[in-house]
C-alpha positions as CSV (number, residue, x, y, z in Angstrom):
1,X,18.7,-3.2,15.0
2,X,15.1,-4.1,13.7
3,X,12.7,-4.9,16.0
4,X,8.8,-6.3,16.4
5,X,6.6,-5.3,18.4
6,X,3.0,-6.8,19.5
7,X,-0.1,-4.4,19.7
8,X,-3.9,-6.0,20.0
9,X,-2.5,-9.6,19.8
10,X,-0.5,-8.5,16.5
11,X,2.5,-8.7,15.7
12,X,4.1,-5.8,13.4
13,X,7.5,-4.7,12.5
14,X,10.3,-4.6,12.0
15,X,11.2,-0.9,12.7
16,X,14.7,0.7,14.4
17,X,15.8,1.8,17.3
18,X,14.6,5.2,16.6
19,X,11.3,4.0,15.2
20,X,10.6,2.4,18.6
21,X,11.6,5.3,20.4
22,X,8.7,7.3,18.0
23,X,6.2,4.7,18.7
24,X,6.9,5.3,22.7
25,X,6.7,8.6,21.9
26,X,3.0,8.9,20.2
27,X,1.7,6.2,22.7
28,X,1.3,3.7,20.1
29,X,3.8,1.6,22.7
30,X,4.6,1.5,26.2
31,X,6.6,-0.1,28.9
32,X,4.2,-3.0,28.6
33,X,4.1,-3.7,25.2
34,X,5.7,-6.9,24.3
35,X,8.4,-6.5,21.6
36,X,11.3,-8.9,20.3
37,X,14.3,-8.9,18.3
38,X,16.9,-11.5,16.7
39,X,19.3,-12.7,19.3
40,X,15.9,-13.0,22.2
41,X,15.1,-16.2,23.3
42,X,11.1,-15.0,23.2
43,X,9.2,-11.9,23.4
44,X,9.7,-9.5,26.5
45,X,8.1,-6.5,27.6
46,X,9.5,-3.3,27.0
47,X,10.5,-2.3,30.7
48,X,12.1,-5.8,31.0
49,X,14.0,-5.5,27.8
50,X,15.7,-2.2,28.5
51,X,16.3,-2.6,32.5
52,X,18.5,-6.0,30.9
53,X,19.8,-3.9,27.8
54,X,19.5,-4.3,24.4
55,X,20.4,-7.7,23.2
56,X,23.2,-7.6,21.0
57,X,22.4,-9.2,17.5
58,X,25.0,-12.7,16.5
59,X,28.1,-11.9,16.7
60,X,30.1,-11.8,13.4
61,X,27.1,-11.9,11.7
62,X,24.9,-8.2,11.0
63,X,21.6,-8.8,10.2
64,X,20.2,-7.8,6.7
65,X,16.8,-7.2,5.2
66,X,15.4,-9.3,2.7
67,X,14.4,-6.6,-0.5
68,X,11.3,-9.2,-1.0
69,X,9.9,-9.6,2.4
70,X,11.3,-6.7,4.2
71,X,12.6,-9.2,7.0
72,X,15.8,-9.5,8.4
73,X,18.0,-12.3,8.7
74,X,22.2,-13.1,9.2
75,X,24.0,-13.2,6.2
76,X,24.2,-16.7,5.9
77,X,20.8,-17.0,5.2
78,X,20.4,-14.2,2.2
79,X,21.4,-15.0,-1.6
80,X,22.7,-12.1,-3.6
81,X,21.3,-12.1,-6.4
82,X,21.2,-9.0,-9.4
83,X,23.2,-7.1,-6.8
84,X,20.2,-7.4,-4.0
85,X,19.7,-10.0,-0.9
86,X,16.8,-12.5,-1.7
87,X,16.5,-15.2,1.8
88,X,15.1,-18.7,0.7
89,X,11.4,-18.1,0.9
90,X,11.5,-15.3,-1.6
91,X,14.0,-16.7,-3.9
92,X,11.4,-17.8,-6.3
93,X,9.4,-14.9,-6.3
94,X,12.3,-13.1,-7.0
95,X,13.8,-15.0,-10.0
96,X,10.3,-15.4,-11.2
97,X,10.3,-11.0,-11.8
98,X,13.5,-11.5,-13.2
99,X,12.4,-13.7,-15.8
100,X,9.4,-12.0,-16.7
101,X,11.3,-8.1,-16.7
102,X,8.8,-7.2,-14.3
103,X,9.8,-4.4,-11.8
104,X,12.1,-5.2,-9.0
105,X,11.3,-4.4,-5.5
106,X,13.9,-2.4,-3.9
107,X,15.1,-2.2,0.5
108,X,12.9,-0.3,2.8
109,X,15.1,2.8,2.1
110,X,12.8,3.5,-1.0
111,X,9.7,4.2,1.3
112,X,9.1,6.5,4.2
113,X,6.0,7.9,6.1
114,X,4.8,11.1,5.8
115,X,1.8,11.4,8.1
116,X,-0.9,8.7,6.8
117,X,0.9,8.7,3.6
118,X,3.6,6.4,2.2
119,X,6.1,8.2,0.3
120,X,8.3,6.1,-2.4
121,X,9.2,6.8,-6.3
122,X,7.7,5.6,-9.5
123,X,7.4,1.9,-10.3
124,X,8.2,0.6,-6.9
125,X,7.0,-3.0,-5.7
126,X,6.0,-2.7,-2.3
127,X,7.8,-5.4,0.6
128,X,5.9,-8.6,0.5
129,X,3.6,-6.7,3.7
130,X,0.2,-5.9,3.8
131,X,-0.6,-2.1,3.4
132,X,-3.5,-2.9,5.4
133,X,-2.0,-4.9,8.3
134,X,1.6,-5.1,8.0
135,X,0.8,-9.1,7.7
136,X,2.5,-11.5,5.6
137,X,1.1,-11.3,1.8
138,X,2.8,-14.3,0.7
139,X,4.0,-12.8,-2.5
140,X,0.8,-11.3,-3.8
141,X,1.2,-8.1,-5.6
142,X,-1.9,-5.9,-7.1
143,X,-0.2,-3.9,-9.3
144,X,-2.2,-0.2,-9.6
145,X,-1.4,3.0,-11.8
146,X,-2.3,6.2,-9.6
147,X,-3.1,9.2,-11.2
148,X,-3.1,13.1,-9.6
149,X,-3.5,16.3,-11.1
150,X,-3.0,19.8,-9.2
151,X,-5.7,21.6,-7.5
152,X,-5.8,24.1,-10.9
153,X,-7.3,21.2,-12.6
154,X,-10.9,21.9,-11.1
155,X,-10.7,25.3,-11.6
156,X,-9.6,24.4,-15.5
157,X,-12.2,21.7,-15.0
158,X,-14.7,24.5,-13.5
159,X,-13.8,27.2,-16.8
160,X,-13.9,24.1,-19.1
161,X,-17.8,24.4,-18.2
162,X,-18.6,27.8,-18.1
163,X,-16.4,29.0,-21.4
164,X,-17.6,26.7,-24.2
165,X,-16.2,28.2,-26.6
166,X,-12.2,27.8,-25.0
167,X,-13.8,23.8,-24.0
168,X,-11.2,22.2,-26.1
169,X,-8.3,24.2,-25.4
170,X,-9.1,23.6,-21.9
171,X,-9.5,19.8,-21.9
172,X,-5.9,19.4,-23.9
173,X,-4.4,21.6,-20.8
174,X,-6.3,19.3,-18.9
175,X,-5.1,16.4,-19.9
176,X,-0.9,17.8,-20.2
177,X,-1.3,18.6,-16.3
178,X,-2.0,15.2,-15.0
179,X,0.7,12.8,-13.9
180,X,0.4,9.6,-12.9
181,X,2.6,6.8,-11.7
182,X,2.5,2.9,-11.0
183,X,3.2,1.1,-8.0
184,X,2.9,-2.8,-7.2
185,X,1.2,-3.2,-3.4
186,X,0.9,-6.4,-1.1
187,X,-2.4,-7.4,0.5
188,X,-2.6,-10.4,2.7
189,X,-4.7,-13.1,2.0
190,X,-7.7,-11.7,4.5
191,X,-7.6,-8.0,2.6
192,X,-7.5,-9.9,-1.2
193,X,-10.7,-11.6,-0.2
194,X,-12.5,-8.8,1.1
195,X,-11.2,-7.0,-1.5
196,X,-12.9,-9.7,-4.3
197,X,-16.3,-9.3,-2.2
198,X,-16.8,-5.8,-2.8
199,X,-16.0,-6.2,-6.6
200,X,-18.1,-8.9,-6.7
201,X,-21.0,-6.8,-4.7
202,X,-20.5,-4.3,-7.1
203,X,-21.0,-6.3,-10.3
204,X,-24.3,-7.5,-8.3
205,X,-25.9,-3.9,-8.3
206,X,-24.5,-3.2,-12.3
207,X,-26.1,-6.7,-13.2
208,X,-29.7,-5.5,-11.0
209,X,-29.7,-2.3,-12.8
210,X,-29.3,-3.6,-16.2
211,X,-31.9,-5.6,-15.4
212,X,-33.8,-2.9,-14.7
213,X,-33.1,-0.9,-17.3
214,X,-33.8,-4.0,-19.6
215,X,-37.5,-4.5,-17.7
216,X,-39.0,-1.1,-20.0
217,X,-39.1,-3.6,-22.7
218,X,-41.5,-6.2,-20.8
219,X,-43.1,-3.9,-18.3
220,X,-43.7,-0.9,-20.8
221,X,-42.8,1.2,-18.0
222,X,-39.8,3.7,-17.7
223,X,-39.9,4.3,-13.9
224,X,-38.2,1.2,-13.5
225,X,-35.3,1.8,-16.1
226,X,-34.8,5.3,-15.1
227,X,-34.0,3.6,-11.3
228,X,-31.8,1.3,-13.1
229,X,-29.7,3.7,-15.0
230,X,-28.9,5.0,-10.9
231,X,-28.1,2.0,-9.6
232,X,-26.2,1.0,-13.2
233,X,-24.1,4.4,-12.3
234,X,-23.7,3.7,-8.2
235,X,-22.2,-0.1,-9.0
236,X,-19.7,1.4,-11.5
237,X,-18.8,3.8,-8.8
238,X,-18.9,1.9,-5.9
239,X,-17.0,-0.9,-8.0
240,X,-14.4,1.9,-9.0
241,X,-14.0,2.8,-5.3
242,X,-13.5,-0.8,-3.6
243,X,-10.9,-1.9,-5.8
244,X,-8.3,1.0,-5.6
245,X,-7.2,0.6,-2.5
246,X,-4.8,3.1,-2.5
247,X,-4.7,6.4,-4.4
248,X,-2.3,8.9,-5.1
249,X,-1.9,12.0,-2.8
250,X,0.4,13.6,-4.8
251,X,2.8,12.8,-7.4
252,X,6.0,14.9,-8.4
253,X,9.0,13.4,-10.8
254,X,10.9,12.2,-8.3
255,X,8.2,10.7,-5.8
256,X,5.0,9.6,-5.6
257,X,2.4,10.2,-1.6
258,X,0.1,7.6,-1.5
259,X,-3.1,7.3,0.6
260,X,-4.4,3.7,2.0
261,X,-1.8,2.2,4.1
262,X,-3.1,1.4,7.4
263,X,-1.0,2.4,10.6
264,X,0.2,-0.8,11.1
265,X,2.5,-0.8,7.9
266,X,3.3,3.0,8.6
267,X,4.4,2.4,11.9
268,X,7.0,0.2,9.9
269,X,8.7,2.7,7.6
270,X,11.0,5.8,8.1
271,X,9.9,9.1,8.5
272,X,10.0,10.8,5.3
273,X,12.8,13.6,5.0
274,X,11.5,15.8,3.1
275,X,14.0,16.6,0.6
């Protein structure tokens, strides 16, 4: 059974039977905590929910998840389509990534928590949640290639320095080492917007220290364009920074540990096996 639960006036889910029973566990939840489920007339708290039992879900009718969304709904309400269940909302979305050959997302059994990380495989489109805040995303996707190399890298990286002479030896290792993998996330409307600030701050501070760099020719001074080469440098990397999002942990052939998602999605996903 999938369930929702509300913490800080929001609303995140849906996770299982055992999932609650963790969140209980870690403190996230407690007998107070108001929680819900298909079949409940409205949200109850905990204590009230399990002195009456569990509410049994429609008979006849098992819920399913939607693969776009990630929500669940009676049978009657999914289309099967390329072998997967699409509900009504999504339908769209879905045919529109058939149509285009673009990756299809797959059921929540492709993604597990490991810690703060997410866990899932290579070219995986993410449930139409929020990494962020487990809110709707309304079909938004930001599509990012993650890249990891082994902690031997910077010591390759660090020998690459010293030993001249074995540089480019070095830098083709380097470069045979990495690995690197691509992964389609969803971000609610609020996160794509702040998101869009903080490129747009960024492009501010490269535009200023062009400027500056630009004012030796006016000014006849180079203090100024030295300072702008810095701040040039910082936007790039403070550009670079805000619009990852997530990066990758670690990335083997099978599967790919991402840091970024917020414990709100985590809370959501199965603990990862480890196998």
């Amino acid at each position: 059974m999938n369930w929702f639960y509300a913490v800080n006036d929001r609303k995140n889910g849906p996770v299982s039977d055992s999932q609650l029973e963790d969140l209980i566990r870690s403190g996230t939840i407690n007998q107070d905590t108001l929680i819900w489920c298909e079949g409940m007339a409205d949200w109850q708290p905990m204590r009230q929910v399990r002195n009456s039992g569990t509410p049994p879900p429609v008979i006849g009718d098992p819920s399913r998840t939607c693969v776009e969304c990630g929500r669940t709904y009676p049978p009657s309400e999914l289309i099967q389509i390329h072998h997967s269940s699409v509900c009504a909302a999504c339908k769209p979305i879905f045919l529109q990534r058939l149509s285009e050959g673009a990756a299809l997302p797959s059921s929540a059994v492709n993604f597990w928590r490991s810690g703060n990380l997410v866990v899932t495989v290579n070219k995986m489109v993410f449930p139409d949640r929020c990494i962020k805040c487990n809110q709707p995303a309304h079909g938004y996707r930001l599509k990012r290639t993650l890249y990891w190399r082994p902690p031997v890298y910077y010591l390759l990286l660090l020998l690459c320095i010293c030993m001249r002479f074995f540089g480019l030896l070095i830098l083709i290792i380097l470069a045979l080492v990495g690995k690197k993998a691509t992964v389609e996330i969803a971000l609610c409307p609020e996160h794509q917007a702040a998101r869009k600030k903080l490129i747009t701050t960024a492009w501010i501070i490269i535009g200023i220290g062009v400027l500056l760099m630009l004012s030796v020719i006016v000014m006849q001074n180079e203090i100024p364009a030295v300072i702008g080469i810095f701040v040039f440098l910082f936007g790039g990397f403070f550009g670079a920074i805000a619009s990852r999002c997530v990066t990758a942990a670690k990335i083997t052939k099978e599967n790919v540990w991402i840091k970024g998602a917020k414990e709100q999605f985590l809370s959501t996903l199965p603990d990862w096996p480890g196998i």
